[in-house]
N, C-alpha and C positions, 0 to 999 in steps of 0.2 A: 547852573554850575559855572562859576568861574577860569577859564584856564589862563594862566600868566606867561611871557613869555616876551622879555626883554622890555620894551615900551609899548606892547602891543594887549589888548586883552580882548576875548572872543567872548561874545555874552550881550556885549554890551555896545557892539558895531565895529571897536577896533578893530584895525587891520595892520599889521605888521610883522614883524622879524620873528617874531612866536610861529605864525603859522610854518615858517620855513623851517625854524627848525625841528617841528614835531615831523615834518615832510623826510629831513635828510636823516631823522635817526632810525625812523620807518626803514628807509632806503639801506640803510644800513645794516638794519638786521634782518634783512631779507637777503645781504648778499654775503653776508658773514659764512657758512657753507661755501659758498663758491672760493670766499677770500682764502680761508683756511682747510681746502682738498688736502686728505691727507697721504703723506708720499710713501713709500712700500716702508716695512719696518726691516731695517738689517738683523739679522738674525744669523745664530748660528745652526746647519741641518745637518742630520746623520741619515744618512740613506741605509737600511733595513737590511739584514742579510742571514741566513742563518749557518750555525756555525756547530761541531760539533766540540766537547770539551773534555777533557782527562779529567775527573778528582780526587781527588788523593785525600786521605782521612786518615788522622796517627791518634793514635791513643796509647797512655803506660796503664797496665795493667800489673797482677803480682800472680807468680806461678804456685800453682796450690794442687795439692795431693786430690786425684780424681774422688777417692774413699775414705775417708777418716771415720775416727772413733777417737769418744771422750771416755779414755778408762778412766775409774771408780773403784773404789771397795764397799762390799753392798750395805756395812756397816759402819758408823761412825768412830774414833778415836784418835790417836796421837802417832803419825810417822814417824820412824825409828832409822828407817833408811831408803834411800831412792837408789836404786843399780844401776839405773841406766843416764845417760846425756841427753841434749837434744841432737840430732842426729846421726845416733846410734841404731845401727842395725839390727832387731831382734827375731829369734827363731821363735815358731808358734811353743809353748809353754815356757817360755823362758822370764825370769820373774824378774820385774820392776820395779816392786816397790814393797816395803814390809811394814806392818804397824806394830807398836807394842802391842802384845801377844801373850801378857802375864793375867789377866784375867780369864782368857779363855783356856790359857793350861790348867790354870786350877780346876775350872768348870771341867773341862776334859778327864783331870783323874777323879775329880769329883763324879763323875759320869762313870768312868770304868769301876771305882769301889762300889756301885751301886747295882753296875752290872752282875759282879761278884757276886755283893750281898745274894740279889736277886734268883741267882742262878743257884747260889747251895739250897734256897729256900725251897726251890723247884723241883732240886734233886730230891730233897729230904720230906719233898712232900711226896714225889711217887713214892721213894719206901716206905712211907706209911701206910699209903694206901693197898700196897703188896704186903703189906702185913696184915692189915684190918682185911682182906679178901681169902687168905691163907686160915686165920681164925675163925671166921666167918664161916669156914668147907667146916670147919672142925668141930664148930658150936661153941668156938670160947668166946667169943662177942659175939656185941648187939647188930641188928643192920643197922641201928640209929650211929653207930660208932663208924662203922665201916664207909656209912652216906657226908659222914663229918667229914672222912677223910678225903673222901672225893670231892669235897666242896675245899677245902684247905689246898689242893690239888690247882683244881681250878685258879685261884687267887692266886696264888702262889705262878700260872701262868701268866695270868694278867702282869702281873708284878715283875717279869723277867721281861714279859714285848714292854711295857715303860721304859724299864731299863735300858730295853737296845736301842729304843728312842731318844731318850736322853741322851744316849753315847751319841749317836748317832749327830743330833743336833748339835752338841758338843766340839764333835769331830770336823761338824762344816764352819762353824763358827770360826775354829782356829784355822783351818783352810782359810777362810777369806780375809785372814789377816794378811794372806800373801795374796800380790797382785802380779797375775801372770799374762803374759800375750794370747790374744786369744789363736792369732796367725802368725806370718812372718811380716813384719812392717818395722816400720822406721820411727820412731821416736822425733814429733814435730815440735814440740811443747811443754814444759816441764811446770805444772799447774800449783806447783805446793813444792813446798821443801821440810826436809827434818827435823822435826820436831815442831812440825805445825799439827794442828790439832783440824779436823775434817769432819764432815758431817755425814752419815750415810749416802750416797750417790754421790756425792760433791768429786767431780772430775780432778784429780789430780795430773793427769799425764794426757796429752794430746796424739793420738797414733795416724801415723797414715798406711791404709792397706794395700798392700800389693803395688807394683810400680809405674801405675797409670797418671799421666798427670795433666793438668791443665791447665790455660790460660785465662785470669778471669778480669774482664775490665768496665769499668761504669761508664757505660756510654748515655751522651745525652739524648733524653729522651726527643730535641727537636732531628737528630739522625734519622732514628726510627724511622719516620716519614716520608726519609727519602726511597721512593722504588727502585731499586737497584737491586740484581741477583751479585752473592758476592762468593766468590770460589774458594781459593787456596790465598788462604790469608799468612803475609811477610811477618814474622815473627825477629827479633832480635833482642840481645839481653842490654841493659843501659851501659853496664861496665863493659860489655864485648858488644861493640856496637858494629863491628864488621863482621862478626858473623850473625848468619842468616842462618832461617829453617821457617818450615811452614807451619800451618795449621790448620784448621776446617772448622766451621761454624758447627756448634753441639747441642747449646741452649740460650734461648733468650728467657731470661725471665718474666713472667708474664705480670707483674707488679711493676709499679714505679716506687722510688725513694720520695718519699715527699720532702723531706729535709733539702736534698742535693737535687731533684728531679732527673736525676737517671737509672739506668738500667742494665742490671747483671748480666751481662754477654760473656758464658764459656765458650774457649775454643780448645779443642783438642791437639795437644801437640804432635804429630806425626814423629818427629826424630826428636829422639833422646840423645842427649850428650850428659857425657860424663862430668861435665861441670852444672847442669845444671841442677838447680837444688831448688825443696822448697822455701817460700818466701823471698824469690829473685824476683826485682823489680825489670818486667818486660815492655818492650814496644811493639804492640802491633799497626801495620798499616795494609790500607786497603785503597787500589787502586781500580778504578771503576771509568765506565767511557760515558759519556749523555748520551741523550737522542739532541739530534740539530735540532736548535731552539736559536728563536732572536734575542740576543744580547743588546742594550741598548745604556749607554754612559749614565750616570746617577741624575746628572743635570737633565735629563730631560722629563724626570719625575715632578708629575702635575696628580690635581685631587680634584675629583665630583663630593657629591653625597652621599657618592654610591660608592666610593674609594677609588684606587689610584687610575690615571687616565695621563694619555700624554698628547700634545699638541699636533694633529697631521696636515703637510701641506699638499692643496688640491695642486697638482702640477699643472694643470690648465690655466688656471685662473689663481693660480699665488694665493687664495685665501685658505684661512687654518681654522680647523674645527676640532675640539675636545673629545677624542674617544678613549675610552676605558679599556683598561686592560688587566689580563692576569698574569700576578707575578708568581713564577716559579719558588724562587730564592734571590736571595740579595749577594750581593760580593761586594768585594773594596771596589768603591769606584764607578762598580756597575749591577745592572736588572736583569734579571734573565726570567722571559716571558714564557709564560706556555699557553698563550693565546691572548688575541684584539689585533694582531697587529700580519701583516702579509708581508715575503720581498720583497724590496726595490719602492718601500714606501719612507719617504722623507719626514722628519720627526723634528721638531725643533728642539735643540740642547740647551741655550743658550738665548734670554731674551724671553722667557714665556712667562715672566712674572707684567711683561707690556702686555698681553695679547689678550685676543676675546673672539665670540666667534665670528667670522667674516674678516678678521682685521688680513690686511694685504700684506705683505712681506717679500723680503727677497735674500737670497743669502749673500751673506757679510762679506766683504772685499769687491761683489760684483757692482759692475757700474750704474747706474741709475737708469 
């Protein structure tokens, strides 16, 4: 093997300027570590403390009737008239809503001529048969005549309970062309108007019962998760924003929306005011304490493989080592831990995209 090295070549007995300089680059990078010792890294540190925090959570919700009901007529046709508004007050049978009613008045005297019919046929059947029973003592008829009569009797019963069926049927029919309250409530909804034509069931009028009422609002499903016991919840209406009134937690819904990913949260309004009504856009808010947790600025959020971890410095010996931590919640700005990390332990903010483990550092502004 030949090695070259200015006018010198080794192989072949040369000696010269070659050997020196394979010597001085040897030398060289063997002192390269020494040459380039590297100096503390300035860094910026947050020293660790725990702290406890107020949160405050607002949500608009809309005030809705604790009990509702979709009135109906149990039969299909054409409305002729609506009596009530929407937010009109009604007494229990007080009637709401009327359909034409010309079919079923026919069917109705059609029902009672039939009654009629029915009923002289009934009469004029027992006096036959009190006359075929009368001859019968006397030997002027047959018993075949007499047993006629008692069977004509008979049908002629049958014939009168149809009849009172009929009416009968008749008579609810035309009844349910009116639609009455079933209780006293309030008129929330007004589902059809006059002269629209309805399907049997098909809700017309929307009612609310009795004067209970609630607060209902879609809360997001990542709230849920927060552990927090929550008491007497701040109520306010958007147009009356200075007044105030409580409320109390009633129902969570135990579904999520998949659409919006939230959840039906009632709350019971405690005070009634004379202004409020259903379908008022409300605000509630909920003010809630933490447990002391360490807070730590957003810059000093570092990543394993394992997930989020952030830079700690050993106070002895200025070197920094990656440990992992659990985050609570996030906020503008900042992390809030609920474990990896203890008091009075220094954290690098600032500068941890240089670092690695063992690197030395010192914080920023002090002197060398």
């Amino acid at each position: 093997m030949l090695l070259w090295g200015g006018d010198a070549m080794i192989g072949n007995g040369w000696v010269g300027r070659g050997l020196n300089a394979v010597t001085l680059c040897a030398a060289l990078m063997l002192a390269t570590p020494f040459a380039h010792a590297e100096e503390p890294l300035p860094v910026e540190l947050f020293t660790t403390t725990r702290s406890t925090q107020t949160l405050t959570f607002s949500l608009t919700g809309e005030v809705v009737a604790r009990d509702t009901l979709r009135a109906s007529f149990p039969s299909g046709g054409r409305i002729a008239q609506m009596q009530v508004e929407e937010g009109d007050h009604v007494e229990s049978g007080a009637v709401l809503a009327q359909m034409d009613s010309v079919q079923q008045a026919q069917a109705l005297r059609a029902a009672q001529a039939g009654l009629s019919t029915a009923q002289a046929n009934h009469t004029q059947a027992i006096e036959d048969l009190d006359r075929q029973d009368t001859l019968l003592e006397r030997g002027a008829t047959t018993r075949i005549s007499r047993d006629s009569a008692e069977d004509a009797l008979r049908i002629a019963e049958g014939a009168l309970t149809q009849a009172n069926a009929d009416l009968d049927r008749a008579q609810r029919a035309l009844d349910d062309t009116t639609l009455t309250a079933p209780t006293n409530a309030t008129v929330i909804k007004r589902l059809a108007e006059p002269g629209q034509v309805v399907g049997a069931a098909q809700p017309v009028l929307e009612l609310a019962l009795g004067r209970q009422i609630d607060a209902v609002f879609d809360m997001p499903e990542v709230l849920m998760a927060t552990p927090h016991d929550v008491g007497d919840i701040d109520l306010s209406l958007i147009d009356r924003p200075d007044t105030h009134f409580t409320g109390t937690l009633r129902e969570v819904s135990p579904l999520v929306d998949a659409a919006a990913g939230t959840v039906a949260v009632k709350i019971t309004v405690d005070d009634s005011h004379p202004y409020l009504t259903y379908g008022d856009a409300i605000r509630g808010t909920v003010t809630v304490t933490d447990a002391p947790r360490i807070t730590l600025p957003y810059t000093a959020m570092s990543a394993t493989a394992e997930g989020p971890a952030v830079w700690v410095v050993d106070p002895d010996t200025m070197a920094v080592s990656l440990r992992p931590i659990t985050v609570e919640r996030y906020e503008t700005g900042w992390i809030i831990l609920s474990g990896g990390l203890e008091e009075n332990e220094q954290v690098v903010t600032r500068g941890a995209q240089l670092l690695y483990p063992g690197r030395i550092v010192r914080a920023a502004g002090e002197p060398q």
